[in-house]
PAROLUM-613801 format. One record per atom (N, C-alpha, C, O): x, y, z. Coordinates in steps of 0.02 Angstrom, whole numbers, plus 50000, padded with zeros to 5 digits. Layout:
% PAROLUM-613801
XYZ ...
//
This chain:
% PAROLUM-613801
488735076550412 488595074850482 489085078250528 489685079250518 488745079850578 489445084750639 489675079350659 490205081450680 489685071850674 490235070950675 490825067650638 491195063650667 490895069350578 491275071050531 492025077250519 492635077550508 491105083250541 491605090250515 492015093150529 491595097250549 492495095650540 492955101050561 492825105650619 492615110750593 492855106450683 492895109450704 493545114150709 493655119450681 493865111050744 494745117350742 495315108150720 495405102050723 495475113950705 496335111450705 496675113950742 496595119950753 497225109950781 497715116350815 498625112550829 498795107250802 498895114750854 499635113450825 499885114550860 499685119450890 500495111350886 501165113450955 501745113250925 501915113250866 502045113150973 502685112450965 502865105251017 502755106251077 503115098350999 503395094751046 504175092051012 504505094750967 504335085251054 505035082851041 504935078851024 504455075551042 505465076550970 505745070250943 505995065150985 506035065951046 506185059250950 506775053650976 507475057051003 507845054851047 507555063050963 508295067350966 508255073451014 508685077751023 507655073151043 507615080251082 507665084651054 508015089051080 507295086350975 507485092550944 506685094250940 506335089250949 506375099950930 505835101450924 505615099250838 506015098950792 504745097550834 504415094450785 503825098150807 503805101550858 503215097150757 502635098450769 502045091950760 501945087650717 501825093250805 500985089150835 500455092750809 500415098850800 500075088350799 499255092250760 498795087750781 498875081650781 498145091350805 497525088350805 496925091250778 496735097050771 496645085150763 496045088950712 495475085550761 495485079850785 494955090850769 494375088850806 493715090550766 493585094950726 493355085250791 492605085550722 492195091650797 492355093450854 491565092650742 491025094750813 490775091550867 490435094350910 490935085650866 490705080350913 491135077850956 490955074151002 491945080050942 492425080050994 492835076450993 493265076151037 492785070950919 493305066450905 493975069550876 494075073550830 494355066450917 495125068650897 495565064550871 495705059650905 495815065250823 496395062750774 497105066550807 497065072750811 497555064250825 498335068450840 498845066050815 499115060950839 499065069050765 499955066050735 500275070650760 500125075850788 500925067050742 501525069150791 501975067050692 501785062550655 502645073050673 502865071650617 503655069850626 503945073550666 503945065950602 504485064550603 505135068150553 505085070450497 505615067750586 506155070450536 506755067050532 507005063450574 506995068750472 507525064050462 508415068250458 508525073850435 508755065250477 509555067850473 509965068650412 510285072950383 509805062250406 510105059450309 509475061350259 509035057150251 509445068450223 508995071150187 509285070550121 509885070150113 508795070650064 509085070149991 508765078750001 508515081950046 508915079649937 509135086449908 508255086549874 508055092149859 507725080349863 507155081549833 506695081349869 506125080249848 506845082349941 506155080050003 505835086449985 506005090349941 505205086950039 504825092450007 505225095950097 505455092550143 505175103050094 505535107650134 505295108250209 504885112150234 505535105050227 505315106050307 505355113150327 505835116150303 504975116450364 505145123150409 505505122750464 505485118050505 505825127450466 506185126550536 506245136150551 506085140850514 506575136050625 506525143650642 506855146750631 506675152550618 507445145050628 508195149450643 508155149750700 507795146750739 508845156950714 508965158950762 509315156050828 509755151950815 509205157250896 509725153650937 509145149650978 509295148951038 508695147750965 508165143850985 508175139250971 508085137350914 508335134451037 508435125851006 508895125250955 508735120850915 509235127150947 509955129950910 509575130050827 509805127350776 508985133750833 508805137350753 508175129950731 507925129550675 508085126650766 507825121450755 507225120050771 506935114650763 506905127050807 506245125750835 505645128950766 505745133050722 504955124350788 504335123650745 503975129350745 503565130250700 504055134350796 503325139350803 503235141450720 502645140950701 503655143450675 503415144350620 502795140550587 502305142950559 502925135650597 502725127750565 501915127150577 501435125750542 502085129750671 501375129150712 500975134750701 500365133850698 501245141250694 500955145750670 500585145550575 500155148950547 500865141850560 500395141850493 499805136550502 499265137650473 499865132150532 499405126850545 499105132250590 499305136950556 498915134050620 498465137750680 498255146950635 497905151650656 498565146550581 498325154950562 498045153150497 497505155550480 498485147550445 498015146850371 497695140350369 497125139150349 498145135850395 497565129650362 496995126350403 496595121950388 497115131050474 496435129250509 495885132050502 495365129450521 495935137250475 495255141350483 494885137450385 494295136650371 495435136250342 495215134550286 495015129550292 494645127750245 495135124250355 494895117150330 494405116050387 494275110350408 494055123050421 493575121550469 492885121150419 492805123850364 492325115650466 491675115050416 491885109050359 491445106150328 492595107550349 492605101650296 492465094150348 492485092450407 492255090750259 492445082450318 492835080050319 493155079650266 493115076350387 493525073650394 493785068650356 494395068450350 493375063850325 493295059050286 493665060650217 494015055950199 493665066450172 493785068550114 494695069550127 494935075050114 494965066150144 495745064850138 495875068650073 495825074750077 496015066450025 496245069949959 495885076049959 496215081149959 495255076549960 494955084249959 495455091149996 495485097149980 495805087050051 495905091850101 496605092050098 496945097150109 496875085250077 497595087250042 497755090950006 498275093950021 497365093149930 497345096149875 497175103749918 497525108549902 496745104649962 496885109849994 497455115249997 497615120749975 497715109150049 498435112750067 498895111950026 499355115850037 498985108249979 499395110749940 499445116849925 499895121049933 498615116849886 498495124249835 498765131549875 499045136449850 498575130349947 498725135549977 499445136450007 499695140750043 499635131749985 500485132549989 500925133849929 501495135849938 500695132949867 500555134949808 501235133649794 501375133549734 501755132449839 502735129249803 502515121249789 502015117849798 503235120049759 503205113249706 503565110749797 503355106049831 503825113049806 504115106749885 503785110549947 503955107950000 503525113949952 502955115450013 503265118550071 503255117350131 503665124850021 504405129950057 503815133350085 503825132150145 503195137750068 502785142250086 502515141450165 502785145750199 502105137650202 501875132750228 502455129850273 502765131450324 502455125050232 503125120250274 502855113550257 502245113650258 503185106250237 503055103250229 502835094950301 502555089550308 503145098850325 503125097550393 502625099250430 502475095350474 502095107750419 501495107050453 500965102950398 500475100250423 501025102550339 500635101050305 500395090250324 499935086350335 501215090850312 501005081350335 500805079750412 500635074050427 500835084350453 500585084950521 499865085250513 499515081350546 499625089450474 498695090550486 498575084350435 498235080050462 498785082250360 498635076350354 498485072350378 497885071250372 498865067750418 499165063850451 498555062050500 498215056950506 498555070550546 498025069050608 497445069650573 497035067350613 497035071850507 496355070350475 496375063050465 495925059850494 496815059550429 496655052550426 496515050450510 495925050450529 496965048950551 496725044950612 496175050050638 496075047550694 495715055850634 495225058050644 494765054150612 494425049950642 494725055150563 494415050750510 494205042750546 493625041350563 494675039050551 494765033850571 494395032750669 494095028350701 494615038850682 494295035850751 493315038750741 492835036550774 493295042350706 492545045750676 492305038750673 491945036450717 492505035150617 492305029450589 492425022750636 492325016850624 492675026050695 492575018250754 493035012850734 492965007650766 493765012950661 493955007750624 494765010750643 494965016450655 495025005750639 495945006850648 496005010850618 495505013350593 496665013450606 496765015250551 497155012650517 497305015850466 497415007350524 497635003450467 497045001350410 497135001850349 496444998950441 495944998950412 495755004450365 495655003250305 495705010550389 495495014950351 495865016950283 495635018650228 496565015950308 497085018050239 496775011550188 496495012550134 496865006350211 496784998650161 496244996950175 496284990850182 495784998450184 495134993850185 495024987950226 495274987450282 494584982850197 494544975550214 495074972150188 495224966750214 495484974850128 496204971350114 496834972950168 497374969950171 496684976550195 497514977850236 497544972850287 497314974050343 497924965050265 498044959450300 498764957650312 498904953050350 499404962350268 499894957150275 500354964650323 500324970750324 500724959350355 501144961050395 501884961150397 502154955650400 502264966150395 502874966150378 503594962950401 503894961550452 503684962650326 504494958750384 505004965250412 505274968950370 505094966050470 505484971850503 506204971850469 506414966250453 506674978650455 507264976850396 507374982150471 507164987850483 507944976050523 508194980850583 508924981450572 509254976450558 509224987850577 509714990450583 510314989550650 510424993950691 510574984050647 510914980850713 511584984850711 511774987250764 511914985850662 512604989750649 512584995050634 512824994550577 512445002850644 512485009150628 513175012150595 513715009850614 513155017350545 513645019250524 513535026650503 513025028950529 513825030750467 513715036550429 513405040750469 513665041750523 512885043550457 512635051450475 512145049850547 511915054350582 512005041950564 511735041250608 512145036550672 511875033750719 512645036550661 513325036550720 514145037250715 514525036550667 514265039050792 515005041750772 515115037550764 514795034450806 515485033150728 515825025050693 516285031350637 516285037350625 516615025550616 516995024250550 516735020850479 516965021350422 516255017750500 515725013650447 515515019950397 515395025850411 515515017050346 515305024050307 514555021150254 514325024050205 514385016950273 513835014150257 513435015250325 513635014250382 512685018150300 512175020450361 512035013350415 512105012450475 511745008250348 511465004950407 511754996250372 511954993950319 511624994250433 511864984850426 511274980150450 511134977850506 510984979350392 510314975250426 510284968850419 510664964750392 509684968450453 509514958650464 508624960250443 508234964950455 508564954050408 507834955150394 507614946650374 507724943650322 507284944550435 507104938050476 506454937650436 505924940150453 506594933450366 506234933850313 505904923450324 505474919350306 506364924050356 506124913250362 505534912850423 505284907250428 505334916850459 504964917650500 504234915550473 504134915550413 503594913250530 503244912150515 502484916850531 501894915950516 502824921750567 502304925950574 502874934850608 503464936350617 502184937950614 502784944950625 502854943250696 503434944150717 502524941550729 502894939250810 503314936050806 503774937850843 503434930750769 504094925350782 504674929550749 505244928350768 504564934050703 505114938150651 505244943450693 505854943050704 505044947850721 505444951550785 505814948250858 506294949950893 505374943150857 505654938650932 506574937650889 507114940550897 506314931450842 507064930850801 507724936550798 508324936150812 507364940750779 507854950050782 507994951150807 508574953050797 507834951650851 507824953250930 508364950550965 508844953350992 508184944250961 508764936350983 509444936650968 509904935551007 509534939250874 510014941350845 510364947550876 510954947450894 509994952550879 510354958250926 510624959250989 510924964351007 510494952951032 510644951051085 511184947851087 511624948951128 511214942651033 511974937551028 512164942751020 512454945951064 512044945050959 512664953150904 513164957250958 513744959050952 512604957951025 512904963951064 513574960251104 514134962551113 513254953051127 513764946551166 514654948151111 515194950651125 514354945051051 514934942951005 515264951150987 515864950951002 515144955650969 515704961750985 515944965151036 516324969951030 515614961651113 515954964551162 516514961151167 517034963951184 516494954551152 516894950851162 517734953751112 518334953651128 517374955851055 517784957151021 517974963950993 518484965550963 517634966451004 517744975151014 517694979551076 517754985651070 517584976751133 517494978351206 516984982051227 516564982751182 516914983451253 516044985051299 515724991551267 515114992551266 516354996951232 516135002951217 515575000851136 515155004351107 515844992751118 515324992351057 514714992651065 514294992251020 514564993551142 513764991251142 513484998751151 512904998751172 513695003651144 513485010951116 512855009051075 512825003451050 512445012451069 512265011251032 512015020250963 512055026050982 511845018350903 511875025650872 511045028550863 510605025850898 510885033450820 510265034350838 509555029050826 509055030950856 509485023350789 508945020150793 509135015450835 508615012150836 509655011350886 509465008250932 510225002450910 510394997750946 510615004250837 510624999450824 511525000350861 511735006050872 511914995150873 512644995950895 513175000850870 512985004150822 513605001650884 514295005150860 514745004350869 515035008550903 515064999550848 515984998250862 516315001950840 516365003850781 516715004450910 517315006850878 517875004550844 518064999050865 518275007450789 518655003450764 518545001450687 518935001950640 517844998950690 517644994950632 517485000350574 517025004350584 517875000750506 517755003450450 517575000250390 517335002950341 517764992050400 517404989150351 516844984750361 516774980550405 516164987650276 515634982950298 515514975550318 515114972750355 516024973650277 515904967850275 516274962550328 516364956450326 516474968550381 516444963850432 515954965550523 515924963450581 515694970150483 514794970450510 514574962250477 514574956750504 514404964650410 514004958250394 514424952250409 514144947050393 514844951850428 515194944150461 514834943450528 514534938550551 514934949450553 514804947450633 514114946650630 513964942150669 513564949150598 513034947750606 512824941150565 512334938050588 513054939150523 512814932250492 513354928250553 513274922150548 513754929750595 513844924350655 513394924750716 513284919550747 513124930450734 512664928450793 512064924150752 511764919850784 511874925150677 511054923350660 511634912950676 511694909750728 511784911950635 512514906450637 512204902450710 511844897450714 512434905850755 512424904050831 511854903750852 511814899950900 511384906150837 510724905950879 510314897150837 509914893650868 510594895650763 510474890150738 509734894550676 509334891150645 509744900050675 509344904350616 509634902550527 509324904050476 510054900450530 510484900350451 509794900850404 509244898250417 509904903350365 509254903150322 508794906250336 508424907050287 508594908750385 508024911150420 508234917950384 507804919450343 508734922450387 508514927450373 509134931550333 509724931050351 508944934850287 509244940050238 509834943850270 509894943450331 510294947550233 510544954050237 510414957650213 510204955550159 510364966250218 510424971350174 510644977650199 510644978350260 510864982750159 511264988650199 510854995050156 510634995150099 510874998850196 510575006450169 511345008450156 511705008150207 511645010350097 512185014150099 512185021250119 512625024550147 511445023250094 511625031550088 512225034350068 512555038850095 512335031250016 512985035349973 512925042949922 513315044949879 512365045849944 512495052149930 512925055549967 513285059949945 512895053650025 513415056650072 514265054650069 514695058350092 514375048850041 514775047150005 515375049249934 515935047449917 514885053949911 514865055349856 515135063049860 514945066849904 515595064949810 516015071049803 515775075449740 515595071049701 515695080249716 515015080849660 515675085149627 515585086849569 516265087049654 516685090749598 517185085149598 517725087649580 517285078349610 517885074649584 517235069949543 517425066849493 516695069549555 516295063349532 516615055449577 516485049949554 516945056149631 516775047949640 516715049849734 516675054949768 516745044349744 516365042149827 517145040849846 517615038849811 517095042449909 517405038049975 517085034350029 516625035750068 517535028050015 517235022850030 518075019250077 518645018650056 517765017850138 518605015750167 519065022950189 519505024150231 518925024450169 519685031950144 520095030750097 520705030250095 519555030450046 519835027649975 519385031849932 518795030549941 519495036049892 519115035849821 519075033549766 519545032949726 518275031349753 518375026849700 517905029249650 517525033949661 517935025549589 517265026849545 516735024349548 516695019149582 516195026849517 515685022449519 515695015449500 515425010549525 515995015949463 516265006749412 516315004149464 515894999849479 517085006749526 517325003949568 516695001749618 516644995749631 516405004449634 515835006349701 515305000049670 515084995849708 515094999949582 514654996149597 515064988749598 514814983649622 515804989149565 516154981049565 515934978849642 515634973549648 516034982149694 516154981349776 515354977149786 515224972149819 514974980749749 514404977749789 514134973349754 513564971549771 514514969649681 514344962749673 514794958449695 514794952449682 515364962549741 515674956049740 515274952249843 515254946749871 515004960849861 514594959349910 513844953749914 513614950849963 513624953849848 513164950949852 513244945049837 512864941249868 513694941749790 514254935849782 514094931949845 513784926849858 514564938049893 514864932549961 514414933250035 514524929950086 513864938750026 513604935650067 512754936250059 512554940550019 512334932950088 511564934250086 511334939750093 511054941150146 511374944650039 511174952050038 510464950549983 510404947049932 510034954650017 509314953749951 509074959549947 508504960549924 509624966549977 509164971749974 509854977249997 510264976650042 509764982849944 510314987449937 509694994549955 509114994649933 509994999649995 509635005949979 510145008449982 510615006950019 510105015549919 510385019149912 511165016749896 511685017849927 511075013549844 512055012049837 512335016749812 512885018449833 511925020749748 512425027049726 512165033649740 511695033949780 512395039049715 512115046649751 511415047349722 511335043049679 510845051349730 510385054049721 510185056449655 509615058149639 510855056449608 510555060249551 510815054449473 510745054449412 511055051349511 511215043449465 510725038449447 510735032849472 510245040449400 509735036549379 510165032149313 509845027049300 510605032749282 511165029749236 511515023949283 511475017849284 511725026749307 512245021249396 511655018249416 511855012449424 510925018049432 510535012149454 510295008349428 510115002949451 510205011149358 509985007649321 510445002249299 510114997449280 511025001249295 511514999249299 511604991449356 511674985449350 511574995249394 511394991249461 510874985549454 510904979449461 510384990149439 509724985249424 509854980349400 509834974649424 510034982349344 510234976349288 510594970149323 510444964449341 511024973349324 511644967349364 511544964049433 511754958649453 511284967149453 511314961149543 510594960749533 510234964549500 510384954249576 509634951249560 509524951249636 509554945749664 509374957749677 509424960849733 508794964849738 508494965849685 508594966949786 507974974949776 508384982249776 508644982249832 508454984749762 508764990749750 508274995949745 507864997449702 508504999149817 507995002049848 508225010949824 508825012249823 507795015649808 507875020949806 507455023449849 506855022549855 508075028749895 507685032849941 507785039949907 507345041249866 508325045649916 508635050149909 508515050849817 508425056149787 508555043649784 508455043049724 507805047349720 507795052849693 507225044149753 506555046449725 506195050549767 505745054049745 506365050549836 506215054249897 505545054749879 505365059749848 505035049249897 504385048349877 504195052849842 503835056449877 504245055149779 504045060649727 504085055549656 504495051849629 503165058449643 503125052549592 503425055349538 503275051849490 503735059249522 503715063149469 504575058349451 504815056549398 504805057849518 505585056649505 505505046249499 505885042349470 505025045149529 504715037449530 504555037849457 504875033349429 504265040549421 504035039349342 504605040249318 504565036749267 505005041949318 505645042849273 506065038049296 506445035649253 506135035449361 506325028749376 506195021349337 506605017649310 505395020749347 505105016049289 505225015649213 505245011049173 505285022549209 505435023349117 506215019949117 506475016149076 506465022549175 507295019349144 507485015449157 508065014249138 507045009649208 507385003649226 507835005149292 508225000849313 507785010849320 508415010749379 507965010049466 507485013549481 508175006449496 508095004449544 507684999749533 507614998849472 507284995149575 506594991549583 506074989349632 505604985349640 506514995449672 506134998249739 506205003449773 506725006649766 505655005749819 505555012749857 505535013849919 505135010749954 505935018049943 505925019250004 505175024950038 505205030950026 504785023250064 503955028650070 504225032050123 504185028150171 504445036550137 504265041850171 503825048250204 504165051950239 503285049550200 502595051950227 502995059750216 502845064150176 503395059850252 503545067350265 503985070350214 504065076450213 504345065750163 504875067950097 504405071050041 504645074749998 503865069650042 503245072250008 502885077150025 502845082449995 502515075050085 502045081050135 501285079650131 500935084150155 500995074850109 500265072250118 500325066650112 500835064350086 499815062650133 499535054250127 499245053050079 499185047250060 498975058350045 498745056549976 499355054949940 499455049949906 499735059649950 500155060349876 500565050949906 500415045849874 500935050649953 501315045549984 500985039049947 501255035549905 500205038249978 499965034049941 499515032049861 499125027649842 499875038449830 499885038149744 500535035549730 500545031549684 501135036749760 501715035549754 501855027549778 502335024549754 501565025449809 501535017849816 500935014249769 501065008749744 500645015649764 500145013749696 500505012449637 500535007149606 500855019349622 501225018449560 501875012249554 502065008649508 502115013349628 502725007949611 502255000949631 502374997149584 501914998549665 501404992449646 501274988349593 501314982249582 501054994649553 500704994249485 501304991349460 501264985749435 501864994349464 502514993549410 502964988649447 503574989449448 502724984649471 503384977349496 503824979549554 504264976349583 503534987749568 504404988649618 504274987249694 503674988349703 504514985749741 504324984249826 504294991349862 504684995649841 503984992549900 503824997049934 504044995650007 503774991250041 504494998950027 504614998550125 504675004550152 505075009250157 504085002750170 503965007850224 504585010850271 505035006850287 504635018850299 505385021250321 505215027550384 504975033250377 505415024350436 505305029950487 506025034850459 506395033950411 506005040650517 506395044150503 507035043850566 506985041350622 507465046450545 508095045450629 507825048350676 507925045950732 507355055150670 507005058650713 506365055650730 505865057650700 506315051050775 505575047850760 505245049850817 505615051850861 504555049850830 504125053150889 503685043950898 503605039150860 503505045550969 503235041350984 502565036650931 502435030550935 502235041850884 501545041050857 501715033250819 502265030950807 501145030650808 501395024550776 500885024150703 500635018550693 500795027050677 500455028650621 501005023250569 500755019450527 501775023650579 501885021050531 501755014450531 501535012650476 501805011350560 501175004950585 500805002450547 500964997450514 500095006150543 499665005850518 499925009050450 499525006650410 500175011350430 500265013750365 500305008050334 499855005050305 501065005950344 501404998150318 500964993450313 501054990350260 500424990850352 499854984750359 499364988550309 499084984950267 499214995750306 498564997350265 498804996950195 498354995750155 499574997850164 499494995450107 499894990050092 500364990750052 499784985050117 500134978550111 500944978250089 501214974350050 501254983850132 501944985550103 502274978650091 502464975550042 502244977550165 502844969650146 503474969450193 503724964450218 503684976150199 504184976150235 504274984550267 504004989550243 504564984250305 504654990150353 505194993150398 505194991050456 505664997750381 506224999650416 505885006550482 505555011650475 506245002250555 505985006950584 506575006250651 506445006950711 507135004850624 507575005650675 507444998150728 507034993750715 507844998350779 507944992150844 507424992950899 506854990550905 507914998450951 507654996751019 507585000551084 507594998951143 507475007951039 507175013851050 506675013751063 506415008851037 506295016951094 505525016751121 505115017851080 504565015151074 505425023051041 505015027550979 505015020550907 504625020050860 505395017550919 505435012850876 505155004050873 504935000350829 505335003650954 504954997050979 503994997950984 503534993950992 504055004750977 503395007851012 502965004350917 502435001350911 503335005950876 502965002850791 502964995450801 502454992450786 503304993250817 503334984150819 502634983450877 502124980150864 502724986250925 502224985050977 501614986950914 501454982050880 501384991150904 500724991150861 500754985150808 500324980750812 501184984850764 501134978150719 500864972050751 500454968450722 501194970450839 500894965550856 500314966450896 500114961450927 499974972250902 499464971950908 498784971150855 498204969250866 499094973250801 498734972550735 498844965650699 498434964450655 499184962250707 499504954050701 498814951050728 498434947550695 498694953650813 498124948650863 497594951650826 497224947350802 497414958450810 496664958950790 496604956450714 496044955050692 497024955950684 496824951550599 496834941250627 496774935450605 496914944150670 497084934450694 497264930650627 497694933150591 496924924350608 497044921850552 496964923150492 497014919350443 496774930750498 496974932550428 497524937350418 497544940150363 497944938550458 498504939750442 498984936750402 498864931050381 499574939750385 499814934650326 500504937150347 500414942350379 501234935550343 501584938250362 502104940050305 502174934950271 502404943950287 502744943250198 503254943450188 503514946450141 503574939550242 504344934450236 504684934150187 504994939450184 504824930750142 505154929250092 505034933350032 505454934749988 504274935550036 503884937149993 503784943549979 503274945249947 504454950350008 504494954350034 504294960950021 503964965250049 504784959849943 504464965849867 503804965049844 503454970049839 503584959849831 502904957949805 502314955049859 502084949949835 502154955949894 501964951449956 501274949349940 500994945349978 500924951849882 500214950849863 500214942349858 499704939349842 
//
């Protein structure tokens, strides 16, 4: 049917959350329906994402897309004109083939999850249906508990914190409206209680929205101050801790151990720290505690703290590095990334598989985030459960705003997956 098929594809160049150049794609059928993604990028990269393009040179200081846009507008448009829109995997397997590298160096992995991206919501507006709908069907009902980043550290602010992020995740809540209102509430005391005590420059804030004290190098008195605003508002119980370490960045690859504090320690040391963290305070969720290539060290982990232990950098949505995860017992959860891969097919084989196998899936914008809210609908179409997408950024409030718009159109059949976070079925 033409309005299905392919007419053009075509591709720009726009900006991120960071003001750095990204690429936009739209796919138009013959009948004039348009699908448009916008792709995100991230700061804190593992070493297994699939290869973003970028330009060089003194343009946007080497950072601009025309490469990116030029392959989307010279190979994969003219190949995927006349297809249907509808055939997602058909058209993934496409571009792969014609990118023909194992991380999608040829191409770019970055234009590739761009024309993805905009065929599904083509797809989806073809078909008159969300697109949360379209990814999940008549099952995509549950709604995520938001894992917000109130304390910034590492590669995503100037701090001293050497842990990325300090979260709150308002798991006692009874729906996703009352679980952001709650967050929200919390980030408001949070900002009160360290001005008070770190002075006005704490209310900086770093790139997803979330604070920055100066001064402060140890975590665990982030997580003090934030289990005192939840404390004060009368939340106790209401809601979790957990921290993204991103300790690959941490990590020294010719001494073998991390700095942590301005201390080096071993791994032994690094993982003693974070049981004695989970000991003393309400932590239910670790990402990234050791470097990227420590499937021995998570597995480890696993074992010992009765936590989610999240691999991002570990598996950088690549099932290949997710199957060897399962075989060994290390981690027992995934960080999804859309763009660490480079298609929606593959993203959502890679959440299938950890499903299938007991592990939690949370959904993960990137530090570079663009307005589009696809990740939204991603998170609701496969009943993730939970969802990191930063505070109180536009680009970031702009995903919560769709959740609660997708909250009102499931009305009572929404479900919200609170407590229930890793497993939410």
């Amino acid at each position: 049917m033409e309005r299905f098929k392919i007419r053009e594809v075509k591709a720009r160049e726009v900006l991120d959350c960071r003001g750095e150049p990204t690429i936009e794609v739209e796919v138009i059928t013959e009948t004039g329906i348009v699908g448009r993604a916008s792709v995100p990028s991230g700061r804190s990269r593992g070493m297994h994402e699939a290869f973003e393009l970028r330009d060089g040179g003194k343009r946007y200081h080497g950072k601009g897309v025309l490469k990116a846009v030029r392959n989307v507008n010279e190979i994969l448009a003219p190949a995927l004109k006349g297809m249907d829109v509808t055939k997602q995997r058909e058209i993934d397997e496409l571009m792969i083939e014609l990118d023909g590298t194992e991380d999608k160096s040829k191409i770019g992995a970055n234009a590739i999850v761009g024309v993805s991206l905009a065929v599904a919501k083509t797809a989806a507006n073809a078909l008159e249906i969300p697109l949360y709908r379209y990814i999940g069907g008549v099952n995509a009902y549950i709604l995520p508990v938001p894992v917000l980043n109130l304390i910034e550290g590492g590669k995503l602010a100037a701090t001293d914190l050497d842990f990325q992020e300090h979260q709150v995740m308002p798991i006692g809540a009874k729906s996703f409206s009352e679980a952001i209102r709650m967050g929200l509430e919390v980030y408001y005391e949070l900002g009160r209680i360290l001005m008070e005590k770190h002075g006005k420059y704490s209310l900086n804030v770093g790139v997803e929205g979330g604070y920055t004290p100066p001064g402060m190098k140890d975590p665990r008195e982030a997580l003090e101050l934030e289990l005192k605003a939840i404390e004060e508002l009368g939340y106790t119980n209401k809601f979790a801790l957990s921290l993204d370490c991103a300790a690959t960045h941490l990590y020294n690859r010719n001494t073998g151990k991390y700095t942590l504090m301005g201390k080096e320690i071993t791994r032994e040391e690094l993982i003693d720290f974070y049981e004695d963290l989970v000991s003393a305070y309400p932590i239910q969720s670790l990402e990234d505690p050791l470097e990227e290539e420590d499937f021995e060290g998570f597995r480890e982990l696993t074992k010992t703290l009765n936590v989610q232990i999240i691999g991002d950098d570990l598996f950088a949505t690549n099932i290949k590095r997710l199957r060897k995860g399962i075989e060994m017992k290390a981690a027992n959860a995934i960080l999804l990334k859309v763009n660490q891969v480079g298609t929606l097919s593959e993203a959502l084989d890679v959440a299938e598989l950890a499903f299938r196998n007991g592990y939690g899936v949370q959904v993960s914008e990137r530090s570079g985030q663009t307005e589009d809210t696809w990740l939204a609908d991603l998170t609701v179409g496969i009943n993730a459960g939970q969802i990191k997408t930063g505070v109180t950024r536009s680009e970031r409030t702009a995903q919560y705003n769709q959740l609660l718009r997708i909250e009102e159109e499931l009305g009572k059949r929404a479900k919200y997956a609170g407590k229930n976070f890793k497993q939410p079925f």
